[in-house]
N, CA, C and O atoms as a printed pandas DataFrame, in Angstrom:
     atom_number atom_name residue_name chain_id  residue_number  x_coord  y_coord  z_coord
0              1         N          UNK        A               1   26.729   38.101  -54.832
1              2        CA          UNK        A               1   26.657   37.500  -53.516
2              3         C          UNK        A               1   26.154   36.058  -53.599
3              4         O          UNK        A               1   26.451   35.118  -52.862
4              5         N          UNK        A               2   25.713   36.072  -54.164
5              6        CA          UNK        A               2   24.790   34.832  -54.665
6              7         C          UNK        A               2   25.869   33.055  -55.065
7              8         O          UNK        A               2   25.905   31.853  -54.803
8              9         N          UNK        A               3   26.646   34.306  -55.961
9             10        CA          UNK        A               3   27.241   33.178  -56.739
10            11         C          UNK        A               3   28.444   32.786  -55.662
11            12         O          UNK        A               3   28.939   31.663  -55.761
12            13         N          UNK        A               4   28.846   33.554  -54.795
13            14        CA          UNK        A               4   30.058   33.680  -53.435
14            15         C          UNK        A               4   29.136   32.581  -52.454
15            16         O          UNK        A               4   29.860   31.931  -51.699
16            17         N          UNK        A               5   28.146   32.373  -52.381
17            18        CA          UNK        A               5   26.896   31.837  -51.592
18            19         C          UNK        A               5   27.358   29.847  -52.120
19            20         O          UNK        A               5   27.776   28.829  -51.569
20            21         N          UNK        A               6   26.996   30.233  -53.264
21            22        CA          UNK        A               6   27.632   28.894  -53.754
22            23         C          UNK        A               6   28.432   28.474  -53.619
23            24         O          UNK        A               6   28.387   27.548  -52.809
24            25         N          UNK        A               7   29.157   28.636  -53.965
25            26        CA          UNK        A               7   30.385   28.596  -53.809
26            27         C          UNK        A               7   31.524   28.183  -52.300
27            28         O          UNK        A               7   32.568   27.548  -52.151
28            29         N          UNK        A               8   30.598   28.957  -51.421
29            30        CA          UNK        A               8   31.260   28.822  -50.347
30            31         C          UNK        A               8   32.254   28.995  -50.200
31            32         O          UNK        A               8   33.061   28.111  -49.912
32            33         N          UNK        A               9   32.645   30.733  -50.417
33            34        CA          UNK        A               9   33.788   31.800  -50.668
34            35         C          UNK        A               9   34.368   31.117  -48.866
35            36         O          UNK        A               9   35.347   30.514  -48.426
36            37         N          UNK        A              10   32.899   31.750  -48.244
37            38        CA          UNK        A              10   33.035   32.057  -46.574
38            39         C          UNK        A              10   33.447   31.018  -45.439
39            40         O          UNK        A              10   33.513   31.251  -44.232
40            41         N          UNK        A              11   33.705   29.843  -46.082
41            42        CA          UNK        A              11   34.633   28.535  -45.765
42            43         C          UNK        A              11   35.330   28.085  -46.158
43            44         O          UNK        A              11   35.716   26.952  -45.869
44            45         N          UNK        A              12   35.859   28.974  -47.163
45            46        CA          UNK        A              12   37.567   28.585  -47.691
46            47         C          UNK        A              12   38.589   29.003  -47.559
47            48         O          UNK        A              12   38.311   29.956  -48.287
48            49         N          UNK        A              13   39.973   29.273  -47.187
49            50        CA          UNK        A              13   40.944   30.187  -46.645
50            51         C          UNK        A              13   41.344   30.805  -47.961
51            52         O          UNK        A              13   41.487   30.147  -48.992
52            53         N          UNK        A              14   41.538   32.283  -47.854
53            54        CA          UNK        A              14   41.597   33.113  -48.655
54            55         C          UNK        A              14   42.978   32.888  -49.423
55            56         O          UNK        A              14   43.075   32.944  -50.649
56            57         N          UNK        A              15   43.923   32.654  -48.641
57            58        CA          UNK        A              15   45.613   32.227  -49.167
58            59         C          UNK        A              15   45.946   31.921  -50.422
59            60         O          UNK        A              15   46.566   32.597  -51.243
60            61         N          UNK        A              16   45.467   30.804  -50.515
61            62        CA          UNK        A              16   45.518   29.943  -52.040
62            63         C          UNK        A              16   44.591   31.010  -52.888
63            64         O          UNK        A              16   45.136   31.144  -53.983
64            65         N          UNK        A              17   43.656   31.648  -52.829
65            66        CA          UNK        A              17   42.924   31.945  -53.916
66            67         C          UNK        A              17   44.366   33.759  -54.292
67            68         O          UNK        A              17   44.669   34.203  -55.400
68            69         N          UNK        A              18   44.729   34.149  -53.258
69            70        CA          UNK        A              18   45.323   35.680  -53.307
70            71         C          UNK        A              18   46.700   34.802  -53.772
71            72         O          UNK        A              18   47.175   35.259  -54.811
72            73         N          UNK        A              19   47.344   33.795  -53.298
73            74        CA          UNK        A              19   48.316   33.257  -54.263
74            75         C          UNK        A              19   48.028   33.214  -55.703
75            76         O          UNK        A              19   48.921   33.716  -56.386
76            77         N          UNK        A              20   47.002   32.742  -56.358
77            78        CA          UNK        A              20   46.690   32.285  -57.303
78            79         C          UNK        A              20   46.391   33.074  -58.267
79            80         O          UNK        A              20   46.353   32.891  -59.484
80            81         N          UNK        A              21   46.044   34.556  -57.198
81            82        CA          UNK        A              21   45.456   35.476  -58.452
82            83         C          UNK        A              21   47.352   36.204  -58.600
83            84         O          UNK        A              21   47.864   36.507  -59.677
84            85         N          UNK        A              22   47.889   36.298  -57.542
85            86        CA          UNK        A              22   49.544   37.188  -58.026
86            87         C          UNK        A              22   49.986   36.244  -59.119
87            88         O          UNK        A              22   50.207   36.816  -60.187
88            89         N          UNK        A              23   50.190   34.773  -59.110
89            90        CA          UNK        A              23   50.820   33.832  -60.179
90            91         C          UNK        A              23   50.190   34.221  -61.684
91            92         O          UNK        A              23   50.632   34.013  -62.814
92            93         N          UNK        A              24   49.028   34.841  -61.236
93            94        CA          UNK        A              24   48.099   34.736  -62.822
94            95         C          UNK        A              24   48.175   36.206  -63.234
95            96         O          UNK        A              24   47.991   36.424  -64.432
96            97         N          UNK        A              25   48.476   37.509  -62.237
97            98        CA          UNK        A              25   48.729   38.499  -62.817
98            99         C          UNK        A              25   50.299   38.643  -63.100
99           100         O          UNK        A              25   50.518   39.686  -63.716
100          101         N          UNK        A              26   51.452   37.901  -62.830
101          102        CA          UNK        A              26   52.984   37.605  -62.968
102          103         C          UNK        A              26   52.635   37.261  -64.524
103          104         O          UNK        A              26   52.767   38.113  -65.403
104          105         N          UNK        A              27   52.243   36.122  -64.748
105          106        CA          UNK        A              27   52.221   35.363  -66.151
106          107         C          UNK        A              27   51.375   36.419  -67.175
107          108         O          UNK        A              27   51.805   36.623  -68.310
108          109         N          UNK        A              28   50.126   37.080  -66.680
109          110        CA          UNK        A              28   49.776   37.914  -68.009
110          111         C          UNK        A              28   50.410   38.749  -68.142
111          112         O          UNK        A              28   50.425   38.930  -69.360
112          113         N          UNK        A              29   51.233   39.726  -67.513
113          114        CA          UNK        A              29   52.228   40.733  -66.988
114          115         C          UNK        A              29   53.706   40.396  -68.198
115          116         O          UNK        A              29   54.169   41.245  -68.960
116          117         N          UNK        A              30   54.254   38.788  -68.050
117          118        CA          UNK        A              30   55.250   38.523  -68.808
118          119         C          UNK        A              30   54.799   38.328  -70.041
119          120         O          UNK        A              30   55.595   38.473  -70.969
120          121         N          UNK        A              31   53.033   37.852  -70.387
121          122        CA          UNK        A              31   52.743   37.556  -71.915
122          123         C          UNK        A              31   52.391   39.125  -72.473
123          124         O          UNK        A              31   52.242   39.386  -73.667
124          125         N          UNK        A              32   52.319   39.806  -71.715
125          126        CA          UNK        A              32   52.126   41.540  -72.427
126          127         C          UNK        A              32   53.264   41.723  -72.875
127          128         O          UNK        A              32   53.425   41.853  -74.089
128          129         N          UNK        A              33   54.524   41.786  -71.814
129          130        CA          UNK        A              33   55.414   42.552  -72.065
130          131         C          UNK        A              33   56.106   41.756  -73.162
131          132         O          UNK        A              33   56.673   42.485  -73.977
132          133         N          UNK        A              34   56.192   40.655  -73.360
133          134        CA          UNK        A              34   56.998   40.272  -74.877
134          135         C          UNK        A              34   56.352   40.522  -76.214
135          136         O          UNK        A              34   56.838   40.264  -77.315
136          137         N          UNK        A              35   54.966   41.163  -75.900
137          138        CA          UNK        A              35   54.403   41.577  -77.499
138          139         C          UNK        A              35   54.336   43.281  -77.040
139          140         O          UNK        A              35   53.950   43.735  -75.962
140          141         N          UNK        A              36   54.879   44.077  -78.319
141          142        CA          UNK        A              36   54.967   45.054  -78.655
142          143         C          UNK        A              36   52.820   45.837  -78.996
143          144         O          UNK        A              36   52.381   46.965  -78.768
144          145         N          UNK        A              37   52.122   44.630  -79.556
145          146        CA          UNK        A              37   51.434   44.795  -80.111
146          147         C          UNK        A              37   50.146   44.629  -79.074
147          148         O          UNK        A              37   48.981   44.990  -79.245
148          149         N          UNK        A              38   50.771   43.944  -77.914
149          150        CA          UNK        A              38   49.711   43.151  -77.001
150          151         C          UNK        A              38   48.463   43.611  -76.540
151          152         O          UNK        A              38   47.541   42.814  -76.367
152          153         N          UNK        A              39   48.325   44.956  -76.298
153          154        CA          UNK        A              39   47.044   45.541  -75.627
154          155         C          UNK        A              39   46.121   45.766  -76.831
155          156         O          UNK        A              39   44.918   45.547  -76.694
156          157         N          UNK        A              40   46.780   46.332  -78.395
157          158        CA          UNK        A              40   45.625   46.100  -79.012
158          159         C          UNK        A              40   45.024   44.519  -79.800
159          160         O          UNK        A              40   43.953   44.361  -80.387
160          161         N          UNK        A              41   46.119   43.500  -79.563
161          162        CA          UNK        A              41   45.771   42.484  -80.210
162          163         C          UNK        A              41   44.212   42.360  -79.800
163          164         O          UNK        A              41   43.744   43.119  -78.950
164          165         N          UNK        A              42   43.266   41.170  -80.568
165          166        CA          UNK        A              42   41.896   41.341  -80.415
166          167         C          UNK        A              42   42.189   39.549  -79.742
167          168         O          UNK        A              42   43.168   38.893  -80.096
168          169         N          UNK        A              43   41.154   39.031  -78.776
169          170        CA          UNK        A              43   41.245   37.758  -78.620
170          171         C          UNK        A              43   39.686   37.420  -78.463
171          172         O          UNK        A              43   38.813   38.144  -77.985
172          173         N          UNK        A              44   39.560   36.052  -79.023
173          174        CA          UNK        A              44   37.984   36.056  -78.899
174          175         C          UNK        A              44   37.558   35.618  -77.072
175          176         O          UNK        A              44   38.228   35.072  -76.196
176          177         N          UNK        A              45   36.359   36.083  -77.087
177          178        CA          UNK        A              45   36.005   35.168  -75.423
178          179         C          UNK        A              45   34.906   34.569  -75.544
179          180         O          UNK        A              45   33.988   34.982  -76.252
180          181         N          UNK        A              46   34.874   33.470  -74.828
181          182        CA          UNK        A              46   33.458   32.206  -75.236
182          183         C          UNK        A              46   33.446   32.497  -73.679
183          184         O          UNK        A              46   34.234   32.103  -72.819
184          185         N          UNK        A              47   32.367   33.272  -73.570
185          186        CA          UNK        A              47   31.869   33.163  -71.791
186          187         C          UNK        A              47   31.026   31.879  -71.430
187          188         O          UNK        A              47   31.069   31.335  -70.326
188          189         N          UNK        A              48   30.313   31.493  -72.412
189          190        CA          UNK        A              48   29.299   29.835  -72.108
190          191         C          UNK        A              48   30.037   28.435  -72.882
191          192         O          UNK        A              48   31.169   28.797  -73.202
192          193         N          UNK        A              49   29.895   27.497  -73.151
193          194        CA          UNK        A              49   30.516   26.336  -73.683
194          195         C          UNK        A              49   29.368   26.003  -74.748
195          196         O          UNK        A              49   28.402   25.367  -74.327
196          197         N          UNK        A              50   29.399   26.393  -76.134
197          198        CA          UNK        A              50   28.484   26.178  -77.325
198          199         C          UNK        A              50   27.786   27.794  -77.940
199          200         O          UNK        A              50   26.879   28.111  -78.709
200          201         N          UNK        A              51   28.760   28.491  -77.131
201          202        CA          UNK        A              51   27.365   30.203  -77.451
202          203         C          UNK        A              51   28.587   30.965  -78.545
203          204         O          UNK        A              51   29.449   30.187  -78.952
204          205         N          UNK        A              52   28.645   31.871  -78.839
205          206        CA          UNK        A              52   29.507   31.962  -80.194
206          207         C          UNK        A              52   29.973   33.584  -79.347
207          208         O          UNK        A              52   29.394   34.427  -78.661
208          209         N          UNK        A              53   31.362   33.356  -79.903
209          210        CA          UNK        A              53   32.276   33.630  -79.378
210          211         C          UNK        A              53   32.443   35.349  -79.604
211          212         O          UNK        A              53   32.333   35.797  -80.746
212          213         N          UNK        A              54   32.664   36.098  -78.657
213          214        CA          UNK        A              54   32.819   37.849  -79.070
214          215         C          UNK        A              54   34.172   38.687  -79.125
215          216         O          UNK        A              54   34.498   38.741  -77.939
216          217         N          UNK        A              55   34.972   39.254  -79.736
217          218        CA          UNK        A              55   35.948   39.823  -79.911
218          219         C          UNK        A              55   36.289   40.782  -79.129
219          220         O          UNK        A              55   35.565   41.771  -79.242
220          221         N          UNK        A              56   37.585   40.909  -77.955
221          222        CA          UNK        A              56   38.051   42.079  -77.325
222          223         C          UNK        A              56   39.173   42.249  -77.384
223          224         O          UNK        A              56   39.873   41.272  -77.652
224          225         N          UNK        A              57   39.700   43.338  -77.196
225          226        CA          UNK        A              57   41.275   43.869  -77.041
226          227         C          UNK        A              57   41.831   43.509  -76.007
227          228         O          UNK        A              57   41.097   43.684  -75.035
228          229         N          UNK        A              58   42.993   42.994  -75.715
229          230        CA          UNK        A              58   43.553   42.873  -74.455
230          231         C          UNK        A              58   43.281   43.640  -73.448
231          232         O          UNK        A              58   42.760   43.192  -72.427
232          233         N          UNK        A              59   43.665   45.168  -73.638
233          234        CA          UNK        A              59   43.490   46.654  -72.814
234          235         C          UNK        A              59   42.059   46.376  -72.536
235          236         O          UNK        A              59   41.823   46.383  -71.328
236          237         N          UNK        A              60   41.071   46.143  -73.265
237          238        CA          UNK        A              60   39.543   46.016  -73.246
238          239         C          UNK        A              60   39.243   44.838  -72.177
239          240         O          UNK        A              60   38.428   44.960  -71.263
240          241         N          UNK        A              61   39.850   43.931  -72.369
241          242        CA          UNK        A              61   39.306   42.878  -70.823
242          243         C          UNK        A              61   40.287   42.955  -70.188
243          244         O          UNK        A              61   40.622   41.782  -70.020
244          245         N          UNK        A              62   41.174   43.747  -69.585
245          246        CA          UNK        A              62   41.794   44.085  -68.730
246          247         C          UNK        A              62   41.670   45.226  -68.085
247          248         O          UNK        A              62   42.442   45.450  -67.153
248          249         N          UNK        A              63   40.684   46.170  -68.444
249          250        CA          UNK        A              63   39.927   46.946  -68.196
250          251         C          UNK        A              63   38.879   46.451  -67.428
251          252         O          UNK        A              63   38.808   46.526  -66.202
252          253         N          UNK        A              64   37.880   45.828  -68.349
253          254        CA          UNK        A              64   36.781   44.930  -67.650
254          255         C          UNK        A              64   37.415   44.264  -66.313
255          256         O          UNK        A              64   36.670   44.421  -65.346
256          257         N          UNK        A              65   37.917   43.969  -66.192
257          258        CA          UNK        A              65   38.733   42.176  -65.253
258          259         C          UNK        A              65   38.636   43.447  -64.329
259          260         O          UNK        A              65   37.658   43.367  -63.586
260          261         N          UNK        A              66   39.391   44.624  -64.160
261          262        CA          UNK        A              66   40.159   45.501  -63.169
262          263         C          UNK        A              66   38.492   45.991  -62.850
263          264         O          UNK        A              66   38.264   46.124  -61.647
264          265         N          UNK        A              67   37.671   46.186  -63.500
265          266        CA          UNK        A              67   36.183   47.089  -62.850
266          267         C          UNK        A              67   35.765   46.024  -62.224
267          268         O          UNK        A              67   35.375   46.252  -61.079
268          269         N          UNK        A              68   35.679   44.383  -62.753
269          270        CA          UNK        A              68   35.347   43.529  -61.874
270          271         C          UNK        A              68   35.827   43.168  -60.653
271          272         O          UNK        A              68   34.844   43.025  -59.925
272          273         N          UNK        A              69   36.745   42.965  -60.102
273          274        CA          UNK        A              69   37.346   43.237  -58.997
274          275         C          UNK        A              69   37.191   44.306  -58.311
275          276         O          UNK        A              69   37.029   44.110  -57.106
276          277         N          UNK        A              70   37.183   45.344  -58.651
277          278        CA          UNK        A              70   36.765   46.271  -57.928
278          279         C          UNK        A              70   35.166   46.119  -57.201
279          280         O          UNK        A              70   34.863   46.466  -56.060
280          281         N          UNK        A              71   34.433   45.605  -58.052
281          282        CA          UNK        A              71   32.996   45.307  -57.625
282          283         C          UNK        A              71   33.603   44.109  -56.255
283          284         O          UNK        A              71   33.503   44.525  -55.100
284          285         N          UNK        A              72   33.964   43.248  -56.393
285          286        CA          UNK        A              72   34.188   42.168  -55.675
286          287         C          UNK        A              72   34.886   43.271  -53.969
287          288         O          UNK        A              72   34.162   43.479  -52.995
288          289         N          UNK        A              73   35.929   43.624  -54.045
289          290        CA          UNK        A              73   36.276   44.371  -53.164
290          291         C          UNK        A              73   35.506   45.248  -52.750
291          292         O          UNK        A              73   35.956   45.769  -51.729
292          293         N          UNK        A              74   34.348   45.741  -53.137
293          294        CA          UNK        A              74   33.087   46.478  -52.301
294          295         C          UNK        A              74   32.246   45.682  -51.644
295          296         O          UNK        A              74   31.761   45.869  -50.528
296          297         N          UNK        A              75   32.052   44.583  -52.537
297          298        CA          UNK        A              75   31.388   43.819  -51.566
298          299         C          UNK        A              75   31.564   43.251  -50.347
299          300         O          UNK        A              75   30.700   43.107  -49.482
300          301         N          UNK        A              76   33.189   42.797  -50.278
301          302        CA          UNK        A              76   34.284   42.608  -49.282
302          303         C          UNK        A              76   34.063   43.839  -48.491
303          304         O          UNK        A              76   34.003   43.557  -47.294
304          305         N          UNK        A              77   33.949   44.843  -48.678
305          306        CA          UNK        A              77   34.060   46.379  -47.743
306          307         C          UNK        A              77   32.539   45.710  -47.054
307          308         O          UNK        A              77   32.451   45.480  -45.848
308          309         N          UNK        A              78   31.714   45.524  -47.755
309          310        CA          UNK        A              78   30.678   45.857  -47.326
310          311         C          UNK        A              78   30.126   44.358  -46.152
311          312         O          UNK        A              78   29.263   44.428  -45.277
312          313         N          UNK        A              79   30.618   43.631  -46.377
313          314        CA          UNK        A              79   30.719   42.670  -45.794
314          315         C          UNK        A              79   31.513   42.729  -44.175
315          316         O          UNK        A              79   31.222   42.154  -43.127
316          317         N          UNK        A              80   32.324   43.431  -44.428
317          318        CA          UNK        A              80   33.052   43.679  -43.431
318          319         C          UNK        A              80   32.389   45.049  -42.483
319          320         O          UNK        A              80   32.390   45.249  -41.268
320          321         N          UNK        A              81   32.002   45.624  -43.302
321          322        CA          UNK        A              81   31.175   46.840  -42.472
322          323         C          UNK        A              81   29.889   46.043  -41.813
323          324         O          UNK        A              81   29.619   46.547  -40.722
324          325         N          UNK        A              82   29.032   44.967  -42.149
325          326        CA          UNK        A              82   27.649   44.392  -41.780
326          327         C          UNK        A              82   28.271   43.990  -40.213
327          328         O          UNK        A              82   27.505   44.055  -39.252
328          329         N          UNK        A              83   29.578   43.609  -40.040
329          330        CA          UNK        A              83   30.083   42.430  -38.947
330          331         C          UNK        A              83   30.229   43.484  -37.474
331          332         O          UNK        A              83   30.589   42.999  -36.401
């Protein structure tokens, strides 16, 4: 909530951001499906800029990504239930 606070989720029109996320699940969608190998390939992720870098499976942060959103959409529920 905090970081949505910053941000100033609650004065921006939602459009562009729900465009932005279909364009970005289209494109990972077409970079899966041309590798045979894709969900177990390993890719590194640098979550900070200088912190050393940790190894996941595609399936593995696409897993993660999908529980994160889900958190985000409760909060949205819950937001909407306070009103």
């Amino acid at each position: 909530r905090d970081w949505c606070d910053r941000m100033r989720y609650d004065a921006v029109p939602l459009e562009a951001a729900v465009t932005t996320l279909n364009g970005l699940t289209k494109h990972i969608g077409n970079m899966v499906r041309v590798r045979n190998d894709a969900f177990e390939r390993k890719v590194s992720v640098h979550d900070l800029p200088g912190e050393t870098p940790y190894f996941r499976t595609v399936v593995e942060i696409l897993q993660q990504e999908t529980k994160h959103v889900d958190e985000h959409l409760e909060e949205i529920r819950a937001t909407f239930a306070d009103t």
